[in-house]
Each structure stands twice: as C-alpha cells, then as structure tokens.
TIMITI-152899 format. One record per residue (C-alpha): chain; x, y, z. Coordinates in steps of 0.25 Angstrom, whole numbers, plus 2048, in hexadecimal, padded with zeros to 3 digits. Example, Ala and Ser with C-alpha at 12.3 -4.5 7.8 and 13.67 -1.06 7.14 Angstrom:
BEGIN
REC   ch     X     Y     Z
REC    A   831   7EE   81F
REC    A   837   7FC   81D
This chain:
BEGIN
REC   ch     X     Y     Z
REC    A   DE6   902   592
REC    A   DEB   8F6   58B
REC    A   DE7   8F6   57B
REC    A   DE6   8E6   57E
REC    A   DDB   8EA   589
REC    A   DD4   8F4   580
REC    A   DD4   8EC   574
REC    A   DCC   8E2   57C
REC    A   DC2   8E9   581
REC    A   DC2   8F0   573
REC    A   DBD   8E1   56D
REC    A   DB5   8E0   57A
REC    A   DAC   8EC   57A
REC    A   DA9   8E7   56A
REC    A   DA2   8DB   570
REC    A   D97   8E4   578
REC    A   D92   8EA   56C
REC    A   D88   8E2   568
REC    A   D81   8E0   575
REC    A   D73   8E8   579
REC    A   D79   8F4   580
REC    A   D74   8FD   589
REC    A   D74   90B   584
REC    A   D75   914   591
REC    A   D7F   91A   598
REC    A   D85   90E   59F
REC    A   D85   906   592
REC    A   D8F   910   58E
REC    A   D97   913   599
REC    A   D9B   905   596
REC    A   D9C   906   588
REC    A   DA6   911   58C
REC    A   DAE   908   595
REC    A   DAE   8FB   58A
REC    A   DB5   909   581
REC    A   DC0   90C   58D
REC    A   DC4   8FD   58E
REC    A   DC6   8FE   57F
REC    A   DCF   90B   57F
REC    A   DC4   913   57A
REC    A   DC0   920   581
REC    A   DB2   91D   588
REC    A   DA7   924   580
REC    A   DA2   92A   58F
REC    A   DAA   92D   59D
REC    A   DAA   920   5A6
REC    A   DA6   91F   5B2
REC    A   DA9   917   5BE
REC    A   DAD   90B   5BB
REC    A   DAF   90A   5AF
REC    A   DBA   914   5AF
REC    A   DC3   90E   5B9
REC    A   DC1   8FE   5B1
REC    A   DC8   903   5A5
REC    A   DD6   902   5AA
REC    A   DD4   8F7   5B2
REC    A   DCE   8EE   5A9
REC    A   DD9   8F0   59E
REC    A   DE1   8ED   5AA
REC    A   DDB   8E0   5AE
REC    A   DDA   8DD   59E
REC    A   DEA   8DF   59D
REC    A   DED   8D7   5AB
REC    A   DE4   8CC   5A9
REC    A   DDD   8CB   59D
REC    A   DE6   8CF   590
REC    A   DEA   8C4   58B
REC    A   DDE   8BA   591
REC    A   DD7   8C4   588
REC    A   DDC   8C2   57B
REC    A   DD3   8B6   576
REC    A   DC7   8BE   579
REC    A   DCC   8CA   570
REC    A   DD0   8C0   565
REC    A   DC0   8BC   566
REC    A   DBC   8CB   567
REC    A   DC5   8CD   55C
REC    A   DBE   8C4   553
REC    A   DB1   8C8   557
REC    A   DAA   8BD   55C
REC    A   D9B   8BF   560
REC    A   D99   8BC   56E
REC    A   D9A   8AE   56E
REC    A   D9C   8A2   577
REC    A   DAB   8A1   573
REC    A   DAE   8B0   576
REC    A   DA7   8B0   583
REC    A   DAE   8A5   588
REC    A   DBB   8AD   583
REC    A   DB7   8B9   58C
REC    A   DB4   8AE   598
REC    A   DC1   8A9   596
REC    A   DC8   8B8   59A
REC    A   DBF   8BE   5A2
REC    A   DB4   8B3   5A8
REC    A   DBD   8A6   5A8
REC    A   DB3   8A1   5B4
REC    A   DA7   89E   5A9
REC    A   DB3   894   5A3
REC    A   DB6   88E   5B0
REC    A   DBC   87F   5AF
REC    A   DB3   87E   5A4
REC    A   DAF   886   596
REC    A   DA0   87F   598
REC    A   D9A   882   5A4
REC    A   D91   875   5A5
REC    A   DA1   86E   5A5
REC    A   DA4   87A   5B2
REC    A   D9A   871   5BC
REC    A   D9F   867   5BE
REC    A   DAD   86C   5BC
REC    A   DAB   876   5C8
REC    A   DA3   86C   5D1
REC    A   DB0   864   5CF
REC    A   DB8   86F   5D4
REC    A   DAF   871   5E0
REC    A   DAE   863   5E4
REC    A   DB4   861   5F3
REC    A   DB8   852   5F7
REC    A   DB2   850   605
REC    A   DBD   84D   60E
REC    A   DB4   84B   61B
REC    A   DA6   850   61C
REC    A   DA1   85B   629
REC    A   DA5   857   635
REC    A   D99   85D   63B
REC    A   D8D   860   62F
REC    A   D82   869   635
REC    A   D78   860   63C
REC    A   D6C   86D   63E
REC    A   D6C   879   635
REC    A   D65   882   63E
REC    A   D6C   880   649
REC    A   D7B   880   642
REC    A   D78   88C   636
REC    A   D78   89A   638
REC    A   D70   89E   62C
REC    A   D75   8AC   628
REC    A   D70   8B7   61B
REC    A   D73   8C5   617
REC    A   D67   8CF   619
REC    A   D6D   8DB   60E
REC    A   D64   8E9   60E
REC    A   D63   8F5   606
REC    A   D5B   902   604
REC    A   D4D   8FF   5FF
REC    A   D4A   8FF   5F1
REC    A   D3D   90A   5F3
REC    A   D38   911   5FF
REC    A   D2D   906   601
REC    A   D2C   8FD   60D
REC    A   D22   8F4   614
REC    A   D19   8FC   61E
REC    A   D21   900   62B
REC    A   D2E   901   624
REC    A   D2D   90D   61F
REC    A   D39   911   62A
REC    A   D43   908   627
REC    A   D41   909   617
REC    A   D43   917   617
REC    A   D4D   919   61F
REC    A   D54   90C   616
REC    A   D50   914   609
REC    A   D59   921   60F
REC    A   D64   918   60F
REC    A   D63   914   601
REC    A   D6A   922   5FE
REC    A   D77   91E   604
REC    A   D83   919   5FD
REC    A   D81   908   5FA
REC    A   D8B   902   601
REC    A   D88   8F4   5FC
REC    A   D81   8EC   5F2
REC    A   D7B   8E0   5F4
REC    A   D74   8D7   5EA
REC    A   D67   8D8   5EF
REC    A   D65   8DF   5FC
REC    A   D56   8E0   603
REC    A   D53   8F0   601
REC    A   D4B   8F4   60E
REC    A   D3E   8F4   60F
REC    A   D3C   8E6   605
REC    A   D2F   8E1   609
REC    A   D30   8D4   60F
REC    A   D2B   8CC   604
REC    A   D38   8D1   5FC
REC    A   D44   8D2   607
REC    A   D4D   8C7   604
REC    A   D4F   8C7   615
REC    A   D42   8C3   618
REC    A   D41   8BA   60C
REC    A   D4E   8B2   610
REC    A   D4C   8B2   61F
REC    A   D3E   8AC   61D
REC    A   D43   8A0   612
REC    A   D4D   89D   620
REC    A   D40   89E   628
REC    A   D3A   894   61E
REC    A   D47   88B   61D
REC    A   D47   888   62D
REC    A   D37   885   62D
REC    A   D3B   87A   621
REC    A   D48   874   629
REC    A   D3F   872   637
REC    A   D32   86A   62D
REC    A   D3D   863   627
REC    A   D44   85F   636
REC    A   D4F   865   632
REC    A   D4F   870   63D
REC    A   D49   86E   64B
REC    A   D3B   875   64C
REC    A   D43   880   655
REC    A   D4F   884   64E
REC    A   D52   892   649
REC    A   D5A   895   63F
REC    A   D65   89F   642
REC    A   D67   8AB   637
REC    A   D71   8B8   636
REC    A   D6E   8C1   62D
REC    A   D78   8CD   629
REC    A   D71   8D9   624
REC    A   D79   8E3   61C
REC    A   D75   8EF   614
REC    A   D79   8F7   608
REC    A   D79   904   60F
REC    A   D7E   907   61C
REC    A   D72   90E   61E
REC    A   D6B   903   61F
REC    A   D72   8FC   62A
REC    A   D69   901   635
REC    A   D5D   8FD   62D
REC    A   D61   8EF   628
REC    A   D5F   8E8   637
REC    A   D50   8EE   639
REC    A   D4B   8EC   62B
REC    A   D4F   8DD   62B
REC    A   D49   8DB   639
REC    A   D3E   8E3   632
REC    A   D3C   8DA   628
REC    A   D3E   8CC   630
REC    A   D33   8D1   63A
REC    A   D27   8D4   62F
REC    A   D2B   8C8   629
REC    A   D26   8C2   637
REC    A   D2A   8B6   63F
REC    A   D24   8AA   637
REC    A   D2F   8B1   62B
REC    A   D3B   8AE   633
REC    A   D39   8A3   63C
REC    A   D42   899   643
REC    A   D4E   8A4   63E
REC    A   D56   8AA   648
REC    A   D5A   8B7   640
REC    A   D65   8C0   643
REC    A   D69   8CB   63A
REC    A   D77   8D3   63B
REC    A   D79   8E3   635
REC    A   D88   8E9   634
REC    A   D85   8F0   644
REC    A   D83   8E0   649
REC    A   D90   8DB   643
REC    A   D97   8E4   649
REC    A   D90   8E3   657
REC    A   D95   8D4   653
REC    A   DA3   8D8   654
REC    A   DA1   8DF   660
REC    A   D9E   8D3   667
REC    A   DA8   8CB   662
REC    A   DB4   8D8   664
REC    A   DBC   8D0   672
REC    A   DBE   8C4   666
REC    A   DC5   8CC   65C
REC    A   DD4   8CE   65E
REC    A   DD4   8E0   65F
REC    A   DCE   8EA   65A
REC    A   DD4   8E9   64C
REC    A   DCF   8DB   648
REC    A   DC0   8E0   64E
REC    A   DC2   8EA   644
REC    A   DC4   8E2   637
REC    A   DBA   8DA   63D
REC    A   DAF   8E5   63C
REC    A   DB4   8E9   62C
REC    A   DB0   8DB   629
REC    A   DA4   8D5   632
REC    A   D98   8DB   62F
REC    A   D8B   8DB   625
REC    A   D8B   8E9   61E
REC    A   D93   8E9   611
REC    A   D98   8DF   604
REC    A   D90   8D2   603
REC    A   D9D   8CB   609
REC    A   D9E   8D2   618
REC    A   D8E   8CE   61C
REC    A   D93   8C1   616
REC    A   D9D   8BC   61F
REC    A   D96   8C3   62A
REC    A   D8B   8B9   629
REC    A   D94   8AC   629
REC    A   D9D   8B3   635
REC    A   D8F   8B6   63D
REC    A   D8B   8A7   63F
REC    A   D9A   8A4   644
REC    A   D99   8AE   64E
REC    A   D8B   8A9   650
REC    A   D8E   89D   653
REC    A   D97   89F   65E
REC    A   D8F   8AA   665
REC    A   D81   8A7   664
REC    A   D80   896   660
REC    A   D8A   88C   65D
REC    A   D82   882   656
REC    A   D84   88B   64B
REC    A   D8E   885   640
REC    A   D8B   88A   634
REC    A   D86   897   62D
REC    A   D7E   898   61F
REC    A   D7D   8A3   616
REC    A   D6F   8A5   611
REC    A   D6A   8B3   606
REC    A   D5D   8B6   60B
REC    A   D57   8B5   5FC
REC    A   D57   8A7   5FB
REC    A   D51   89B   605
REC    A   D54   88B   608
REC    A   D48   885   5FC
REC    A   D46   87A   606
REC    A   D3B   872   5FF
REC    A   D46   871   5F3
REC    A   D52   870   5FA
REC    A   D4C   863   602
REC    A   D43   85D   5F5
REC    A   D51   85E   5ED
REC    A   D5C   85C   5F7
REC    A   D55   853   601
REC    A   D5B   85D   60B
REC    A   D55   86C   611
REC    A   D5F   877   611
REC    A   D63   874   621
REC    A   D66   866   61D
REC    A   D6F   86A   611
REC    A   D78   872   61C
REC    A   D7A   866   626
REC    A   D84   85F   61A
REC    A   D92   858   61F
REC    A   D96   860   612
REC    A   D98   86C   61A
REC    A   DA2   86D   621
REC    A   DAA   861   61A
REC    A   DB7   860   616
REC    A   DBC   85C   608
REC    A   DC9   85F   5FE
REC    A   DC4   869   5F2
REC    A   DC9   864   5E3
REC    A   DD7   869   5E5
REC    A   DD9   861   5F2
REC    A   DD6   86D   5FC
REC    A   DD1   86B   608
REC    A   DC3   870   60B
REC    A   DBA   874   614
REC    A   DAC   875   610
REC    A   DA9   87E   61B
REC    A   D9D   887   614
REC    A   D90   882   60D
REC    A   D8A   888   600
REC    A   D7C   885   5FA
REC    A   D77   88C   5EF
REC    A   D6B   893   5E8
REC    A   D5E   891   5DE
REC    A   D56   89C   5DA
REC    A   D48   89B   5DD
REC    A   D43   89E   5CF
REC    A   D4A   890   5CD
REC    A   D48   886   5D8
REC    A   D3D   880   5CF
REC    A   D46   87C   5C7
REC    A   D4D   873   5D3
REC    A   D56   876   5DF
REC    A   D62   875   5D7
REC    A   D60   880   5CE
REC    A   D6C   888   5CB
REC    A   D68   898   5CF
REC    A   D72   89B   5C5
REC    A   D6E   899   5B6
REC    A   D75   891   5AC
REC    A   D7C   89D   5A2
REC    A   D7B   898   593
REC    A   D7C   89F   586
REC    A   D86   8AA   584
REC    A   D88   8B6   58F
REC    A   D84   8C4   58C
REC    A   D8A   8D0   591
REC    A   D93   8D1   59E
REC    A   D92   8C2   59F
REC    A   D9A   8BF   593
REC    A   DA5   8C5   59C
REC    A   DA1   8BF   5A9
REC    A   D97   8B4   5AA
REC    A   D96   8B1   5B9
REC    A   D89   8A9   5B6
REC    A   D90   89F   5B0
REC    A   D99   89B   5BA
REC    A   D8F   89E   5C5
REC    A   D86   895   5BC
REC    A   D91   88B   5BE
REC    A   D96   88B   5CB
REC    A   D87   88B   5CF
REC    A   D85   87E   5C9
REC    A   D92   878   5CD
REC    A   D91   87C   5DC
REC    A   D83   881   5E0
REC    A   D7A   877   5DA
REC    A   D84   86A   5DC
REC    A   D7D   85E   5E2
REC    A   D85   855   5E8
REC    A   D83   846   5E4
REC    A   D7F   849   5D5
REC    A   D87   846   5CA
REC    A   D92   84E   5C8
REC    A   D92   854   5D5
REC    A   D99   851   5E4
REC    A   D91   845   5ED
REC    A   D91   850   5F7
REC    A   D97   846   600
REC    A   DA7   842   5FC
REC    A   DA6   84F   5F3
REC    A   D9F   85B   5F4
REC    A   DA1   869   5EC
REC    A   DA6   876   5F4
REC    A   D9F   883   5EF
REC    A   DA6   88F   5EA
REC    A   D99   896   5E4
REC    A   D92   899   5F1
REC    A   D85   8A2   5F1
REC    A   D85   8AC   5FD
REC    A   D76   8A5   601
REC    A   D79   897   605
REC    A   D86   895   60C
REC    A   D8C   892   618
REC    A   D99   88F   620
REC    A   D99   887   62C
REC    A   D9F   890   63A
REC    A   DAB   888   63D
REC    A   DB1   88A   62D
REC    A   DAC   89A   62D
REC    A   DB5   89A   63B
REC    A   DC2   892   636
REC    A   DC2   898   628
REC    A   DBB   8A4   62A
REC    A   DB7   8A7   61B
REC    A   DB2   8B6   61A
REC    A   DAD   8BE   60B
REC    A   DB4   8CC   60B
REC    A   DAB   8D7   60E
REC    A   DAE   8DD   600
REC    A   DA6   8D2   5F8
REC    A   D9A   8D8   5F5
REC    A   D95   8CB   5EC
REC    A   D98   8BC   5EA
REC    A   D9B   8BE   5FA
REC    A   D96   8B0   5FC
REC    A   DA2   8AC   5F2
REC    A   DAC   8B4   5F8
REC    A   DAB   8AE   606
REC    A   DB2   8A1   602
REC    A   DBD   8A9   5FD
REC    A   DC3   8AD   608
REC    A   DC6   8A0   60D
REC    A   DC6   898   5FE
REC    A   DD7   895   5FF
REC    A   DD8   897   60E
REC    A   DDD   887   614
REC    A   DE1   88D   621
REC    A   DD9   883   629
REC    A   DDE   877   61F
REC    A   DD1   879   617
REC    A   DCA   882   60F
REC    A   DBB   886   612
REC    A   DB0   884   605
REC    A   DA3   885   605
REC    A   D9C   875   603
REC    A   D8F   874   5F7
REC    A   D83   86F   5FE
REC    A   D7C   86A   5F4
REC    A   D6E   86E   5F4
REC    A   D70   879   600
REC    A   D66   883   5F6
REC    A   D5E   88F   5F9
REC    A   D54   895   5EF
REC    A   D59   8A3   5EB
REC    A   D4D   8AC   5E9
REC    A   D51   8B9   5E9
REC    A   D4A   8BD   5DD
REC    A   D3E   8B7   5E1
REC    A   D3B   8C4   5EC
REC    A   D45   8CB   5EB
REC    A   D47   8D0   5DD
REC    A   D49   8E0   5DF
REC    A   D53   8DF   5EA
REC    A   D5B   8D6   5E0
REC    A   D58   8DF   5D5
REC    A   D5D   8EB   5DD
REC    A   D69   8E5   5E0
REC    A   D6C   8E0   5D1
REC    A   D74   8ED   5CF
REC    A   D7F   8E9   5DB
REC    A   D7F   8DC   5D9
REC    A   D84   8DD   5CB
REC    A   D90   8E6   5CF
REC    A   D93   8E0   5DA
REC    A   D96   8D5   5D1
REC    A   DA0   8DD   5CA
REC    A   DA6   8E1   5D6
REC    A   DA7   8D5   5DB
REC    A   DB1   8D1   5CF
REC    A   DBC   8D9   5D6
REC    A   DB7   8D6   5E4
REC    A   DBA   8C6   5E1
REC    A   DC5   8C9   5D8
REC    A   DCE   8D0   5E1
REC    A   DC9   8C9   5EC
REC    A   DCD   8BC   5E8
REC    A   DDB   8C1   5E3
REC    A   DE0   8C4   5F3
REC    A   DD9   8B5   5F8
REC    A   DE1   8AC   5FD
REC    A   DE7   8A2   5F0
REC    A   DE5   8AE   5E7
REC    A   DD9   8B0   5DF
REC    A   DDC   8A6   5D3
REC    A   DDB   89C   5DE
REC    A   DD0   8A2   5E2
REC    A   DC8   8A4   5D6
REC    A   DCC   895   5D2
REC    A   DC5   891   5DC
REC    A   DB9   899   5DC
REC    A   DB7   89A   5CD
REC    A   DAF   899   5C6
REC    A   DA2   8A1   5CC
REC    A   DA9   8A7   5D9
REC    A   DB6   8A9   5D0
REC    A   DB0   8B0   5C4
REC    A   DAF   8BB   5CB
REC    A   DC0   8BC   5CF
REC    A   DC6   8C1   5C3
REC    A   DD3   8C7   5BF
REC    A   DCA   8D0   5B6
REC    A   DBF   8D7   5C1
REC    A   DC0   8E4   5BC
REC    A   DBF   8DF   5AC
REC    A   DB2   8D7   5AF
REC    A   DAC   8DF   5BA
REC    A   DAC   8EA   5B0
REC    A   DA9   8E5   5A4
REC    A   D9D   8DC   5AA
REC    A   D97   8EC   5AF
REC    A   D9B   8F2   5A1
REC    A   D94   8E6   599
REC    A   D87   8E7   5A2
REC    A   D87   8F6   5A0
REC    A   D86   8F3   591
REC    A   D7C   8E8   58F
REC    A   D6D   8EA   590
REC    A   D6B   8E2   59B
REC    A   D73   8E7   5A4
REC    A   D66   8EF   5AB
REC    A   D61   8FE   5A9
REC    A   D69   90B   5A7
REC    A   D67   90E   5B4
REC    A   D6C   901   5BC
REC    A   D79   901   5B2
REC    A   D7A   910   5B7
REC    A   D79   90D   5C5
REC    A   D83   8FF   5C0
REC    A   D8C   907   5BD
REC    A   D8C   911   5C8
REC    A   D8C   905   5D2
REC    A   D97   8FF   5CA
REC    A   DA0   90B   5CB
REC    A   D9E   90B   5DC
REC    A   DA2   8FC   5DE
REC    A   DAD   8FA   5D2
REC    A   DB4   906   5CE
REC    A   DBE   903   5DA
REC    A   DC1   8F7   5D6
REC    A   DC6   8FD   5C8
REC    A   DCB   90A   5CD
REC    A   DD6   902   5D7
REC    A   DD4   8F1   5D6
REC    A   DDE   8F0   5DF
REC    A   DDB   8F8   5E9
REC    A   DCF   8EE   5EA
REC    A   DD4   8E5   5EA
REC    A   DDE   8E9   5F5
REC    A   DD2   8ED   5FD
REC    A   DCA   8E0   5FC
REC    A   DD9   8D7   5FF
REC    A   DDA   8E1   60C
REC    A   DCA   8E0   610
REC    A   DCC   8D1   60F
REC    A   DD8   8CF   617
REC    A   DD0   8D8   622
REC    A   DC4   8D1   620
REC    A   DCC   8C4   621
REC    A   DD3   8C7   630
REC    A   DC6   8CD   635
REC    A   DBE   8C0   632
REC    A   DCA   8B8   638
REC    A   DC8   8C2   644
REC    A   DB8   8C0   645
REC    A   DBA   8B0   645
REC    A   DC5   8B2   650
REC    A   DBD   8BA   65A
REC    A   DB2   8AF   656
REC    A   DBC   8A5   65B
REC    A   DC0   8AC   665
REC    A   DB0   8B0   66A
REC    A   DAE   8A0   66A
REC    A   DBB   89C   674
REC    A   DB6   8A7   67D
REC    A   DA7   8A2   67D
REC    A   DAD   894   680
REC    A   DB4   899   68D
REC    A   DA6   8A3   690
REC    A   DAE   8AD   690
REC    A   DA8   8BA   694
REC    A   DAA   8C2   689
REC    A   DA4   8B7   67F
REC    A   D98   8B7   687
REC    A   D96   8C6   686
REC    A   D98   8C3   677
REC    A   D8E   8B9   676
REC    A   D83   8C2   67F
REC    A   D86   8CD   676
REC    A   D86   8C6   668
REC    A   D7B   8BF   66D
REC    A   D72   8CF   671
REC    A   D79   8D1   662
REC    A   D71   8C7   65B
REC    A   D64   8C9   662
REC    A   D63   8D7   65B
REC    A   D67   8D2   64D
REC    A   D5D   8C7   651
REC    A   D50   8CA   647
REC    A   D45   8C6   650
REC    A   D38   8C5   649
C-alpha cells in the first residue's frame, strides 16, 4: 500500500463522520474497510469483498488517480464541509460525466443535442408505409419463483412445483421478474400484452390499420432458475388463457424458452459452415441467462422471421411489457398515433454525424413518461431534475444527473422547436436508448449485425450499439434515429409495485457490476474505449471508468453506512449478494476481463455465422430448394407450439 493511497482515504473516511449512520453489523463491516484503506487494522475480520478491494483500489488510486487526486486532499485538508465546491472537486476525479462539456447542467442541453445532431444527407429510400403489416413487435417475458405459496384457484400445481424451485442456486437477476403464480391483475405479461391489444383496437378506429390486421409478437421467456425452464412456457400460456380472448385480440402471439431456440438451430444446421460454427452458435443464441443474450435474441428472431414465415416484415420493435402506447396523448400532442410515428423517412436515412462520419440511422428510439406524470404533459422527463447538494454514495457517483441530462437532450427533443433539429435537414441520433421502445429495420440488423454480449446483465439496451459504434465496414456506421414524440407511459409502478420492490436488492448490484462489465468491455471495442466513451458520455459513458473497482466499492461501502441505505437485513443479504457477483472482479480483474474480450470475440463470429446461414437459407428459398422447404415446414410446426392460442 502506497502511504499517498492511505493518507487519502485517511482525509476520506473523516468526511463520513458526521452523517446518520447505521449501527449494525454491515455499517461496521464498512467502517472496517474505510480503516484498511487507511493503513489501519479493521476493527472486525472482512469478509467477501471487501477484503479482496483493499489492494486493488490502492492499486487503481496509484495507476490512475494519485495525482488527479491531489486537489481533493488539499480540500479534505482544509476541512471544508460538504459543499458545492468540494463536490465538484470529487466529480472532477472520480465522476467527470456530471461535468460533461459543461459545469452547469442547464448549459450540458443543448451542448449534447449539438453533439447528437445528424445532417440528413438523403431521407429513407423506402419509409414504412403499414406498421402492422412491416413490424414485428417483440418483448421479454422474465419469471421467477413465487414470493408465497399462494396462487389463484387451479394453480395450485404449478406454484408449487415453481416454489420447490425457489431453493435452488439464483442463476440470474433481473429487475423486476413476474414471481409465479401473480394474479393477473398484477403480472406485468398480461398487463403489457393487453396495452398491445388496446393499441391495435385504437390504430384500426383511427384507419390506421385495416379492420383485419394482426399484429405479429415474439416473446422470449427466460427464468432466474433453471428449474423453472419447464414451467415458464405453460404458466404464461396459463395466464394468457384466463386472461380470455377479448384480452389479447388481433395479436398473433408467439412466445420462445431456451429448448425452442435451440430447436431454432436445429432447423437452420445445413446453413451453418460445420459443426464448430453450429456450436458457437448454441453458446450464444438463446433466452436463458444475462439481460443481454434474450436481447439480441429478440432482434435476431424477426430477421429469421422474416425470411421463413413473411417477408412483408421489415422491421422489429422492442417493447417492456410494463408500459403501453398512451394513444389519446400521443395523438392530442403529437398529431400522430404510435403506428404513424414509425412510418417517418427519418428511419432509415442517411446523414453525416458532427465529426463528418457517415451515418446510417438504421434503428429508431422513442422514449418514456411515467404514468404518475403524464398529467403534467406527454413530454414530461421520467427522470427528475437533481437539485441541491447530493448525499451519500451520489457525492461520488451521481448517475441522475447526467441521466437527468441526457434525458432531456435526447429523449424529450421535439424537432421544429427552438433550439432543436427541423426533423427534416437535421435530425438527432440517440445514444440513450431505453430497452422498451427501440427498433432496427431487417436489412441494417443483417449488413451490420450489431449483437449485446451475453455477459451484460444491465444497460443491455446501451450495450447493443457498442458492438458496432466504430465499425464503417459497409462505408457507414449504423445509429439509432430520435423519433420525436414516439412515447410510451411507463407504469410499472402502478400494478406492479412488489415485483419491483423484490427486485430492488439485484438491481442495485447489478449496477455495480456493471461498472466493470462496461469498463473492461469497452476497453477491447474497436477504437479503444476513450473513443468509445467520448462518444457515448455522458449517461451511457459514466458507467466506463478507469476507476470500476474504486467506485463500485465505495458506492456499496457508503450505502452500507448511511441510514437509508434499507434494513439490517437487506444490507446483510446486500452484502452477501455483493460478495457472489463482485468479488471475482477484485480477486483477478484481468482474468475478467480476458473472459469477457474472449466471450466477445466468440459471440461476435457466431452472430456473423447465424446471419450467414440466414443468407444462405434465403438463396436456397429462392431456387425452392428442397431442403429450405423442409426448413420452412419445420420452423413453420415450431412456431405453431410456441403460438399462445387463446
């Protein structure tokens, strides 16, 4: 240990002692570990993780951060209170992104709308002329063990044989997973599904849609035990069917586990070139794991689709089942319905970015408002405004502030206002994506064949664009388009309040995870990650640091300590979730890192594979070759099981 490291985190550990602490065992368990940063000797043993981070963070303190560091000691020094002037100086070593391009955040706007701004070089060739005919609509259906043994009547068989599994080993977490046996009235897949439903009936009133179109939508449904996997299929069928007909109607709904992808690749085995390209194929295409491998599942299914089963389809969009098109509002505010907002010549236009790089704006983003705030108008940030001076782990790292920023720079942009693109010559590309309204038309996921890794486990909606964010191997590179007023009401907290609650716990370290994930992800992209992170900062970029370890930690070490930071048990059970999912990334970083640059270049060849044999299926359809007419008979009796009839 360094004496510069421990003398810092010495004037560091003063700064906490004024705070309302916790007085239980987690509170000092990091109390203990503030003392081993500071050369002290722990006043108890420390446990998982906390003893691994000791080294490394004085490593990261020397390799990056020792002399960055020394204004903030000459502050701590001085003994400043907690102040504007001192919390800028941490920002400026250890959260830069809540400075970005700007000190004052109401000057970041329109300085990061300026960065985003895309000259339109020639508008969509072809624009979608019919929603419902051209957009596969797609959704993740996630299940866990129920929260009791309770059920509705008549599934009593299923919930208990789900509730056995419960005592298995978690193999993931997800933010707000439907327990087994939810009643309807509460299960986000009903809820969703029904709010599509409802959308359709509003597009044919309006003329929109013909009086007999259906909307086509694939579902993933993965678990968080692999017990489940045999469950997950009949419950949501379960659901859907006492949910009745009126519920679902004018959907074609086809839902997909982890046994249907692989029959997937069975099908489409003659296309792929051997045995070993099918299997790097099978570690990657599937539902069952990190948020990231269900996500580039459901933008891969549509392609495949599309080629198989109906070739109108150009187009897929990515909908979270907790939240529905607010057509009344989208229409009274927009002059548009949410099908008309997806027929724009902006998608799929091309244009020239503010450095001069050619761009394809291949994919589309909407964006969100909560449903406690629709009232207040369409266009009502979901993320509040932070003001006054943070507390706690935020005066280390405050992701509301730029999510607070780049939310209002991209998401809530409405073209033709003062101060923003016409929407016609300029429009705004969108790096702050939300994993609930996007889309990428067929033709750009086939030429640039973005993927997110299956380690990402959040932000995997950010992550996709990575893979392809400096790739101009086709002369342009692929972005997602802004449409302007594309909104869906977010009300997850409206009927689902104890699934989100449940899933709090994981959320929150997953978000710490996540440090490293993006961090050492980013460093193997293509352009290195300072170029990486220059363009994605400053939401997307805060969480790429050359500090992951000293953040991660000290963010779970400060909400140990404060009061707020839940019960004695839910820290307990924090810390004991924290030790699983961080401690390898302190006990051998780059081993991770190694792992996650190897997973990736695996990942990488095997979606290039999957889009191949896609190709490749098509030329064969095209001369009726035999053996794609057995492919299409067989994904076609594939599809009929997965089919939820009602």
């Amino acid at each position: 240990m360094s004496d510069r490291a421990k003398k810092f985190y010495s004037l560091f550990r003063g700064i906490w002692k004024d705070l309302d602490r916790a007085g239980d065992e987690p509170a000092a368990i990091a109390d203990a570990f503030l003392d081993a940063l500071s050369g002290e000797e722990p006043t108890v043993p420390l446990p998982s993780p906390f003893k691994e981070a000791v080294g490394l963070l004085h490593s990261e303190f020397e390799e990056y951060g020792s002399e960055r560091f020394l204004e903030i000691e000459q502050l701590l020094e001085s003994g400043k209170p907690v102040e504007d002037t001192f919390v800028r100086t941490l920002w400026m070593v250890l959260f830069p992104e809540a400075l970005h391009l700007n000190d004052d955040p109401e000057h970041q706007i329109p300085l990061l709308r300026r960065k985003r701004t895309i000259t339109v070089d020639q508008p969509a060739a072809e624009p979608l002329t019919d929603t419902v005919k051209q957009v596969i609509f797609t959704s993740n259906v996630l299940l866990s063990p129920p929260m009791d043994s309770t059920g509705d009547a008549g599934d009593e068989d299923i919930v208990a044989s789900a509730q056995r599994v419960s005592n298995e080993q978690q193999l993931y977490w997800y933010d707000h997973p439907i327990p087994v046996g939810t009643p309807l009235e509460n299960d986000e897949a009903v809820y969703g599904l029904k709010g599509l439903s409802d959308t359709m009936r509003f597009e044919k009133s309006r003329g929109t849609s013909s009086a007999d179109s259906r909307m086509t939508v694939l579902l993933s449904v993965s678990v968080t035990h692999e017990g489940l996997r045999d469950l997950a299929g009949p419950w949501l069928k379960r659901q859907l069917t006492k949910a009745g007909e009126e519920a679902v109607s004018d959907l074609d709904i086809y839902a997909f586990t982890e046994d249907d992808a692989a029959s997937v690749l069975e099908i489409l085995r003659p296309w792929f070139n051997g045995d070993s390209a099918l299997n790097e194929v099978k570690q990657t295409f599937g539902v069952d794991g990190e948020y990231g491998r269900h996500y580039s599942f459901l933008k891969a299914m549509p392609a495949l689709w599309s080629v198989l089963m109906d070739q109108e389809k150009r187009a897929t969009f990515k909908i979270d089942l907790d939240q529905v098109f607010p057509q009344e509002e989208l229409t009274a505010e927009t002059g548009k319905s949410a099908f008309e907002h997806f027929q724009t010549p902006l998608w799929g236009a091309l244009g020239r970015d503010e450095q001069g790089r050619p761009i394809e704006l291949g994919m589309i983003a909407g964006g969100l408002v909560n449903e406690k705030d629709i009232g207040a108008g369409l266009f009502t940030p979901d993320i509040p405004w932070p003001t006054g001076i943070p507390e706690g782990e935020d005066l280390i790292f405050f992701k509301q502030r730029p999510m607070a920023v780049s939310t209002r720079a991209e998401i809530m942009t409405r073209y033709g206002t003062p101060g923003s693109p016409d929407g016609v010559s300029e429009a705004l590309q969108r790096i702050h994506v939300t994993g609930g309204t996007n889309g990428i038309l067929l033709d750009s996921l086939r030429k640039h064949r973005p993927f997110t890794p299956s380690f990402v486990g959040r932000a995997e909606d950010q992550a996709y664009i990575l893979s392809v964010l400096n790739d101009n191997r086709h002369g342009r590179m692929l972005r997602y388009i802004h449409a302007s007023g594309l909104l869906m009401r977010h009300d997850k907290e409206a009927f689902a309040g104890a699934a989100v609650k449940a899933g709090k716990l994981g959320s929150y370290v997953g978000d710490l995870v996540r440090m490293f994930v993006f961090s050492a992800y980013a460093g193997f992209l293509p352009g290195g990650g300072q170029a990486v992170k220059d363009d994605v900062d400053p939401f997307t970029g805060c969480f790429i640091s050359k500090l992951p370890a000293t953040l991660a930690m000290l963010r779970l070490t400060l909400h140990l300590l404060t009061l707020d930071g839940g019960s004695t048990d839910e820290r307990t059970e924090m810390m004991s979730l924290a030790a699983r999912r961080l401690s390898p990334w302190l006990e051998n970083p780059e081993k991770m890192s190694r792992g996650l640059e190897d997973t990736w270049r695996r990942e990488h060849r095997a979606w290039n594979a999957f889009y191949d044999a896609l190709d490749g299926l098509e030329g064969s359809m095209a001369r009726n070759d035999s053996s794609a007419v057995r492919a299409r008979e067989a994904f076609e009796d594939l599809a009929a099981g997965c089919r939820i009839s009602v």
